[in-house]
C-alpha positions as CSV (number, residue, x, y, z in Angstrom):
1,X,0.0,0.0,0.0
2,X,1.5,3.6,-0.7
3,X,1.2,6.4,1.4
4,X,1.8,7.0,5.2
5,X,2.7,4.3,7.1
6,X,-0.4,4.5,9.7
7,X,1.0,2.1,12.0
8,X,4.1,4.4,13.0
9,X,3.1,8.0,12.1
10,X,2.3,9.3,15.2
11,X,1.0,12.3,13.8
12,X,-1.9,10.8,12.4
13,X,-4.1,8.9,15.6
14,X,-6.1,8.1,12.9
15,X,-6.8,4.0,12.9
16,X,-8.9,4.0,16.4
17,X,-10.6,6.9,15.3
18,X,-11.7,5.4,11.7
19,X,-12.5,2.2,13.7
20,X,-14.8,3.9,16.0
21,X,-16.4,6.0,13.2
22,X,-17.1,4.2,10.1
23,X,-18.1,6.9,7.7
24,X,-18.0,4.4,4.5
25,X,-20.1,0.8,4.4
26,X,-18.9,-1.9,2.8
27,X,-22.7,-1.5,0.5
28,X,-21.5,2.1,-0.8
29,X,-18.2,0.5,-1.7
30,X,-20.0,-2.5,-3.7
31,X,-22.2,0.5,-5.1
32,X,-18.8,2.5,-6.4
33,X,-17.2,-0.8,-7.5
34,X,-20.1,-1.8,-9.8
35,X,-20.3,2.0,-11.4
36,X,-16.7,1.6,-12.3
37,X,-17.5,-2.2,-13.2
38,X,-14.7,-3.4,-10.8
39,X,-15.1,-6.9,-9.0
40,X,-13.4,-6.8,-5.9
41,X,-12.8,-9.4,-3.2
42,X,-14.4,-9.5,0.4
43,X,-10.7,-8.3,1.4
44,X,-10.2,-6.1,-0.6
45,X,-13.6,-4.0,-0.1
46,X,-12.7,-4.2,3.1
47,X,-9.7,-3.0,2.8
48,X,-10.5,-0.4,0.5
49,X,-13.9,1.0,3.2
50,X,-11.2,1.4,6.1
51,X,-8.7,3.5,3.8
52,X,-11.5,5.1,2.7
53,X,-12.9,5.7,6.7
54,X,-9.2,6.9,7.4
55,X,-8.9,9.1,4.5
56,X,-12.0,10.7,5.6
57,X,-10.9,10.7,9.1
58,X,-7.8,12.7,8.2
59,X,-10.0,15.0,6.5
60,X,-12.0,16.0,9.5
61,X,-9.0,16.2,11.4
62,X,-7.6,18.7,8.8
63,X,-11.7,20.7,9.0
64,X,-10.3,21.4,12.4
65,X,-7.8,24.0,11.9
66,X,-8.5,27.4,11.9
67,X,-8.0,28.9,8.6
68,X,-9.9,32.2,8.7
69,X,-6.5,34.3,8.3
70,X,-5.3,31.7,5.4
71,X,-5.9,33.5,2.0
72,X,-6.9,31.1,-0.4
73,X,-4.7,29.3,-2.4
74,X,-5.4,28.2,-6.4
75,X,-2.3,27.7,-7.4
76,X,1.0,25.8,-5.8
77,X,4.6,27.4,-7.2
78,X,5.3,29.8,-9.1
79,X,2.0,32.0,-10.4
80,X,1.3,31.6,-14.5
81,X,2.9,29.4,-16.9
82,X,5.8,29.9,-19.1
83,X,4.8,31.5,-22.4
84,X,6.7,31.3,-25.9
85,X,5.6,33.4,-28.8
86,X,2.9,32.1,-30.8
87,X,4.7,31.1,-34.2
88,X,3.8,29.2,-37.3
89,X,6.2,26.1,-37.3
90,X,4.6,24.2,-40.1
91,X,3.4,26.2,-43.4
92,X,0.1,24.6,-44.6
93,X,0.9,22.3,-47.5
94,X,-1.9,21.7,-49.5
95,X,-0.3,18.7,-52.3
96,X,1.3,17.4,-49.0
97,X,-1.9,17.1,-47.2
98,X,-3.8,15.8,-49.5
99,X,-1.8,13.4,-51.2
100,X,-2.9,10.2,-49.7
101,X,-6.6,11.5,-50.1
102,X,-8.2,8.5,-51.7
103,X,-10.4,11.6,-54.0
104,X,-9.8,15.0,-54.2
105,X,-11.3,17.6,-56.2
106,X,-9.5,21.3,-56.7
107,X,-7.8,21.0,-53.9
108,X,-10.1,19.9,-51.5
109,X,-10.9,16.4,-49.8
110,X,-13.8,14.5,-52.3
111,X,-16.1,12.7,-49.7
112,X,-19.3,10.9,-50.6
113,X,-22.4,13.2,-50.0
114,X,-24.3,11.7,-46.8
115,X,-27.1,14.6,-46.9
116,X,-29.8,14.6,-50.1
C-alpha cells in the first residue's frame, strides 16, 4: 500500500478513530465498485472501506484547523505558466496534405455526399 505508514506516524491517531467511526459501508463501496465495473474481493472492499474511513478521518482532522486568516490558495509554485511566442512552425501544404486522399477535387478532400 503507498502512502503513510499509519501504524508508525504518530502524527496521524487516525486507525482508532476510523475504527470507532465508520463513515463508509462496505454497500457504498459495492455500489462504487459496480459503477466503475470493478469486481473486488471481500478483502479487498474491506480493505479499500477502512482506507477510505481513514482518509476521511484525516480529513476531519484537517476541518479542524482554523483557517480564517489563510488566504486562499489556487495555485501551488510559481503564479502563471511559461509562455513562448505564438509562431507558425509548419506552413500549410496543400499537395502534401492531400496526397494520400483517396479523391480529391481542386484542392479539396472529395467525400461521398451523406445529406440529399
Amino acid at each position: 500500500m503507498y502512502g503513510p505508514d499509519m501504524e508508525r506516524a504518530e502524527c496521524y491517531h487516525l486507525r482508532a478513530t476510523a475504527m470507532a467511526q465508520t463513515k463508509i459501508t462496505l454497500e457504498q463501496v459495492r455500489h462504487v465498485a459496480r459503477l466503475a465495473r470493478l469486481e473486488w474481493s471481500s478483502e479487498q472492499e474491506e480493505r479499500l472501506r477502512a482506507d477510505m474511513d481513514e482518509m476521511l478521518a484525516y480529513v476531519d482532522k484537517l476541518n479542524e484547523l482554523d483557517t480564517k486568516d489563510v488566504a486562499p490558495t489556487t495555485q501551488v509554485g510559481e503564479a502563471g505558466m511559461p509562455m513562448r511566442d505564438d509562431e507558425v512552425t509548419n506552413r500549410a501544404a496543400a499537395d502534401a496534405m492531400l496526397a494520400n486522399a483517396p479523391s480529391r477535387e481542386r484542392g479539396y478532400f472529395k467525400v461521398p455526399k451523406i445529406i440529399e
